[in-house]
N, C-alpha and C positions, 0 to 999 in steps of 0.2 A: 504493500500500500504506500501509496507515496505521502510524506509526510509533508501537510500543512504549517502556512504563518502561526497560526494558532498552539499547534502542538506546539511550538520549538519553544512561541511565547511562556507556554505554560509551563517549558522547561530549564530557559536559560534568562535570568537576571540577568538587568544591565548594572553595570559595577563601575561604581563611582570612579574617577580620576582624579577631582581636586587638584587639578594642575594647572596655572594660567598657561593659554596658548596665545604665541600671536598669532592676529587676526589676518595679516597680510604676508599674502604669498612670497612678498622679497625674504620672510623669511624658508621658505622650502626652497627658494634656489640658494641661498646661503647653505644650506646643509647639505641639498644634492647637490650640489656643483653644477646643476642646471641651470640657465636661463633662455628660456623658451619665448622665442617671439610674440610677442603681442599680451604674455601673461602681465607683465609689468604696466601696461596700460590699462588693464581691467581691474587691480586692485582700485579698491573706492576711495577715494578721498576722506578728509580727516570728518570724525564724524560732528555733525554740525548740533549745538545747544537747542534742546524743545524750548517750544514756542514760553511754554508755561513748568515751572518746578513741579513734581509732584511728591508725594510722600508715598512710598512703594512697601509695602511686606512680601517678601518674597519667601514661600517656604522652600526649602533648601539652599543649595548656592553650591554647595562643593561637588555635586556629581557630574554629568557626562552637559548636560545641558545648564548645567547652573550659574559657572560662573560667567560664563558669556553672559548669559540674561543681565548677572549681576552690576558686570564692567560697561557694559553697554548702556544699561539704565544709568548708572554715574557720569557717564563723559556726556553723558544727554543733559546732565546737570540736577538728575531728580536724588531725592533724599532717600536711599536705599536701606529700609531693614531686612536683614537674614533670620531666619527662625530656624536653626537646626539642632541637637544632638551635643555639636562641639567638639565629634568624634576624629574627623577628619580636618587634614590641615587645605588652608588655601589662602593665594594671593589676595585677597578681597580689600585694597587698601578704602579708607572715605565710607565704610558702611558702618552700621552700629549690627553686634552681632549680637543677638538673643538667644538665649539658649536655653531649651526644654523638649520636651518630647510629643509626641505625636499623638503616644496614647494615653498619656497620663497626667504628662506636666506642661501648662498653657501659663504658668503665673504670667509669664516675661512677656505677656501679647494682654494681659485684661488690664482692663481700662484705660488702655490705648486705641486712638484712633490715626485711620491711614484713606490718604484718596483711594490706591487700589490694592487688593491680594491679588498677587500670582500663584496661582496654585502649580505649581509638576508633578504635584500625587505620586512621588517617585516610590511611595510605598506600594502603590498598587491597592490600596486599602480605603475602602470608600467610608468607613466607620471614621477614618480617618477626617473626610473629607465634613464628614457629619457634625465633630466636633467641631472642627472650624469654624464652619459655617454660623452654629449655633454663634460660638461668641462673636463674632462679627461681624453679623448682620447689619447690626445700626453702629458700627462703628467702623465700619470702610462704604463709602461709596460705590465702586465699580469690585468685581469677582471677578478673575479671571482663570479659567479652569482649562489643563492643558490635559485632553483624552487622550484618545487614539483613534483607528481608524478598526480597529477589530473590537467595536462597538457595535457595527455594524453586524446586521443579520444576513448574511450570503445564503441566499439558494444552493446546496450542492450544485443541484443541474445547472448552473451556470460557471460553476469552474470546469470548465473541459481543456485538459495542455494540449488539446490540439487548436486551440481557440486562438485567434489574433484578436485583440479587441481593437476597434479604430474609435471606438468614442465612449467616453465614460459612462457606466451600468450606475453605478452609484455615486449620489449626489448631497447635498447635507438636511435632507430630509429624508430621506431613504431611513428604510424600519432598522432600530436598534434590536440587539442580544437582548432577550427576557430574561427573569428571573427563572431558573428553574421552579417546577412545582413542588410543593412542599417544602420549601425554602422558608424561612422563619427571619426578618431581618434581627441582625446580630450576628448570623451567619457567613461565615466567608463565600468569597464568590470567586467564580472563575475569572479571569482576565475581561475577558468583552465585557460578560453581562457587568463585573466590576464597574467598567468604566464606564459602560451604559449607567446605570445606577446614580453612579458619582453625581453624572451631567446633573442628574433629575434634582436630585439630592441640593446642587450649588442652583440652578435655576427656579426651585420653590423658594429658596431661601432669601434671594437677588432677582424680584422677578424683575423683570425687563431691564437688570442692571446687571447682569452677567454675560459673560464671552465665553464659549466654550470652541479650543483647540483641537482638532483631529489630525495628529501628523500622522504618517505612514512610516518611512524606512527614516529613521535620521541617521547622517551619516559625518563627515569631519574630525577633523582633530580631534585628541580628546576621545572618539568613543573603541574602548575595547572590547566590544562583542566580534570585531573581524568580520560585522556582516557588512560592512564595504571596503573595511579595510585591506582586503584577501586582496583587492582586485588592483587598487594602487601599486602595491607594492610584487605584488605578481608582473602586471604589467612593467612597471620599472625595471626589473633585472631584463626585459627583452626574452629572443627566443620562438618555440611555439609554445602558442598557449591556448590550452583547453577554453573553448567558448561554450556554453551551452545552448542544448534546442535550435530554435529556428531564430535568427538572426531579428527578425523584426517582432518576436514576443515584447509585447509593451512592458516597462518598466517605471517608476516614481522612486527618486531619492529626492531629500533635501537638506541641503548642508544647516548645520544645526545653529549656525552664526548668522544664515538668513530667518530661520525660523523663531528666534529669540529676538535678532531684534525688530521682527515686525511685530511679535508680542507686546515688547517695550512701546511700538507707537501705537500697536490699539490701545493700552493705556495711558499715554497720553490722549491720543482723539476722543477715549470715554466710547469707544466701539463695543456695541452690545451688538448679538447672535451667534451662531455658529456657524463654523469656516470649517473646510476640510485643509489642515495645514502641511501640504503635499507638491511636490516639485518635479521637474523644473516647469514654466509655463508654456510650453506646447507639449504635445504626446513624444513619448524619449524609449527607445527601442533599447534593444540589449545591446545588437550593433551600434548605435549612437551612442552609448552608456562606454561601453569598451573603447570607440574609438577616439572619446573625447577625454579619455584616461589615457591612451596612450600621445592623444597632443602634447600634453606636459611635459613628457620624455624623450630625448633627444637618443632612443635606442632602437632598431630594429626589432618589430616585433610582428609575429606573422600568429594570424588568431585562425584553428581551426574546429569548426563548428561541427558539432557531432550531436546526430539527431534524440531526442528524447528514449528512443526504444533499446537504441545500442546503450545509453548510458545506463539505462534499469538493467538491462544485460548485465551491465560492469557493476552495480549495484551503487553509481552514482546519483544521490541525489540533489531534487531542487531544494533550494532554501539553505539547506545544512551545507554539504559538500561542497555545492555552486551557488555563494550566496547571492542575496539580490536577485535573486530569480524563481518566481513559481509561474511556470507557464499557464495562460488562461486562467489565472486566477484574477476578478472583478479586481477586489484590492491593488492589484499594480498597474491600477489605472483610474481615477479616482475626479470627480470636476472638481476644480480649483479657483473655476471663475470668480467666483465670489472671495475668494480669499485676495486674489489677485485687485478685484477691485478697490478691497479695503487697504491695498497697499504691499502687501506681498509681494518681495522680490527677489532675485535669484544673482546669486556670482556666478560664472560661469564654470562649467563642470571642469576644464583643466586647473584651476584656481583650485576646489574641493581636490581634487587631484594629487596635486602637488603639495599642498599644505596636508594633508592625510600622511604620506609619505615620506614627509619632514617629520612631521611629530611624532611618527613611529622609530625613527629612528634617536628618540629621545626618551625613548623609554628603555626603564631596565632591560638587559640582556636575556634576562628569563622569561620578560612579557613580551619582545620584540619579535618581530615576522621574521623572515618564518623562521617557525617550529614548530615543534611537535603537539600533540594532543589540543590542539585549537578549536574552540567547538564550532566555529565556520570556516567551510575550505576545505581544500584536500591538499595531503605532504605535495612535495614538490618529486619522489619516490610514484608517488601512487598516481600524478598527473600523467611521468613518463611513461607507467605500464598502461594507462588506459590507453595513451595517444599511441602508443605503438601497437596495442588491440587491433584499434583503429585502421592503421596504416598495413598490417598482415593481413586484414579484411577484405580490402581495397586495395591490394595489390604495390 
């Protein structure tokens, strides 16, 4: 059976970083000894002061998405509090850091008041979300609640990998994950229906003064799940390299430094609805995905595409083995309009590229690509016996 978004979600935690990154690509050609045509023109300029301050609570800050939100809110000029733990260290200069817990200890948040919460629910726990809510209701302004996008109720019959999708199935009213039945709240929940729940949960609370985020694949500096980081750093060394399925399977990443900071301006603008928070803004193909990974790299790199049936053969699969990829699955294709209109914008995938690539090579030796036992991706050992499967096949 081929293993679904879902399953892996249910099985692999994202796991904090707490490391500041920079934001600009001049740093990954500093560390790859690359400079790539035209990447230097597309880093953004310095980031320009909101119109108006605001007073921000941010729950977490040290994990995969957090400190970006963090840094990014600051140089906008707004007054950042963090609510975490305490556990984990991080660059976070100019914030006031709060500390208590999630499930227990709130003192360092009552009887304070803030324009907006940002919520990343990195706990996955909507009990979580509950509590919050509860004390902040009349004591923040705007909610802002960052889901997901396996919130969402898929049809089986609409995931088929032999599927090309050209226009997106699901849109931000499209039907949420139910509760299971006989569920009792107080109960733990599965990942979707969780996040599903959550939304309900921050939108009773904050009626028409909530935002709720649905990202998809986030990807950039900073995140160590290797579900896109396989593919930088793979592509970097050059060579042949395994592609998967059919070249024009639709695909959505978004680099996590676009996705935060357009969080930051719908908290400024005071944007209430919900947005599907997914990239880039046109439809992006696995071949477009790969070969705009390997623009960054100034290596020879020859991608060869081996179809869906041979890889189950080899007992490769999507999602896990070959990440960023579940063919004809709705989710890796998602409308974004809306998001896009309220301001959503994108770097360009050599920029995510290359700074991915850089930052990995700044991690410990033990976390750093490749190696062994990665829970996304396959050894660079198990690429060659597939692609030579391959090539004994086909003569």
């Amino acid at each position: 059976m081929t293993p679904n978004r879902r399953d892996f979600l249910r099985t692999v935690g994202v796991v904090g970083a707490g490391m500041a990154v920079d934001p600009l690509s001049a740093s990954a050609q500093a560390l790859t000894g690359v400079r790539t045509p035209g990447i230097e023109a597309a880093v953004r300029a310095g980031v320009q002061e909101a119109p108006e301050s605001k007073r921000i609570l941010i729950f977490g800050g040290t994990g995969f998405i957090g400190p970006h939100t963090v840094r990014y809110a600051v140089e906008r000029g707004h007054q950042v509090s963090i609510f975490t733990r305490g556990r984990s260290q991080a660059d976070l200069p100019e914030v006031e850091h709060l500390i208590g817990d999630r499930n227990d200890n709130h003192d360092a948040i009552l009887g304070r008041t803030w324009d907006v919460v940002i919520d990343n629910n990195t706990s996955r726990d909507y009990r979580w979300v509950q509590r919050s809510t509860e004390i902040l209701r009349d004591a923040a302004d705007h909610y802002i609640f960052v889901s997901s996008i396996s919130a969402y109720q898929i049809d089986p019959a609409l995931s088929r990998p032999d599927r090309i999708l050209r226009e997106p199935i699901v849109g931000s009213d499209y039907a949420l994950m139910p509760r299971p039945d006989g569920w009792t709240d107080g109960e733990p929940l599965e990942y979707g229906p969780m996040k599903a729940y959550a939304e309900e949960i921050v939108q009773a609370a904050f009626p028409g003064r909530s935002t709720v985020v649905r990202p998809g694949l986030i990807v950039g500096p900073g995140d160590p799940t290797e579900r896109f980081t396989y593919w930088p750093v793979r592509v970097a060394e050059g060579g042949e390299v395994l592609a998967p399925g059919n070249p024009d399977h639709a695909n959505q990443i978004i680099d996590q430094r676009d996705l935060t900071e357009w969080v930051v301006r719908l908290a400024e603008n005071g944007t209430a609805g919900v947005f599907n928070g997914v990239g880039p803004a046109a439809r992006l193909s696995m071949a477009e995905m790969l070969y705009g990974i390997r623009a960054a790299f100034g290596v020879a790199v020859h991608f060869t595409w081996l179809p869906l049936d041979f890889l189950q053969e080899q007992e490769v699969t999507p999602w896990q083995n070959l990440p960023s990829w579940i063919p004809g699955d709705p989710l890796m294709y998602v409308d974004n309009v809306p998001a896009i209109a309220s301001g959503l914008t994108f770097r360009p995938l050599a920029v995510t590229a290359a700074d991915t690539a850089a930052w990995n090579l700044t991690r410990p030796s033990e976390e750093r690509l490749p190696r062994d036992g990665i829970p996304f991706g396959i050894s660079r050992e198990r690429e060659a016996q597939v692609l030579q499967a391959w090539h004994r096949r086909n003569g």
